[in-house]
C-alpha positions in Angstrom: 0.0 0.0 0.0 1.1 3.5 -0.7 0.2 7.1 0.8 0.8 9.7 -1.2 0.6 12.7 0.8 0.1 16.2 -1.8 0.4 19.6 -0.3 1.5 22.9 -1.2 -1.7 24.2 -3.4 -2.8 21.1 -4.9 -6.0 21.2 -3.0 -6.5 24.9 -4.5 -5.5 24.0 -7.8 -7.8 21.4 -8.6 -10.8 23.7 -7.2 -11.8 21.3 -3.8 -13.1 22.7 -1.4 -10.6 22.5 1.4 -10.8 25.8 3.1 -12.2 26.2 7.0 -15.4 27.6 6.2 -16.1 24.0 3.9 -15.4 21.8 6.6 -17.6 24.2 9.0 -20.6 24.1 6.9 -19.9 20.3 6.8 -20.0 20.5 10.8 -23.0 22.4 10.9 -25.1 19.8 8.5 -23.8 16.8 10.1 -23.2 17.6 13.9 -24.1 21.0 14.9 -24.1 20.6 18.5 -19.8 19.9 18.4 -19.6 23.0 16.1 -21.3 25.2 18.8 -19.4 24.0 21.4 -16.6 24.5 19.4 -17.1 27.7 18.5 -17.7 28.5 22.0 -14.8 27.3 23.2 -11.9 28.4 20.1 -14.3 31.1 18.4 -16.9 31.7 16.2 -17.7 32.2 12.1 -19.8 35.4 11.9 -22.3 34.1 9.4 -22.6 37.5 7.5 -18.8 37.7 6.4 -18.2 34.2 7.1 -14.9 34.8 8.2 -13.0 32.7 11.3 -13.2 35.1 14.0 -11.0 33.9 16.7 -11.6 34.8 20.6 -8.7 35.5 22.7 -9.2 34.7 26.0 
């Protein structure tokens, strides 16, 4: 077995959808009560702009 491990733009390049706000919609569909408490905890995505806004505590 091999395991090709691809980084530096591929992702980008071939147009998947790899960025944060991807996997947070996939969050949101599949298990939205982690993604609150995670968002709670580590920050939130304003929904408007839907840009990571981090919290410091």
């Amino acid at each position: 077995m091999n395991l090709f491990v691809i980084g530096n733009g591929f992702d980008k390049a071939h147009s998947l959808k790899t960025d944060y706000i991807n996997f947070r919609d996939f969050l949101y569909e599949t298990d939205p009560d982690f993604l609150s408490s995670f968002e709670e905890a580590y920050g939130s995505c304003s929904e408007s702009n839907r840009e990571l806004k981090l919290i410091i505590r």
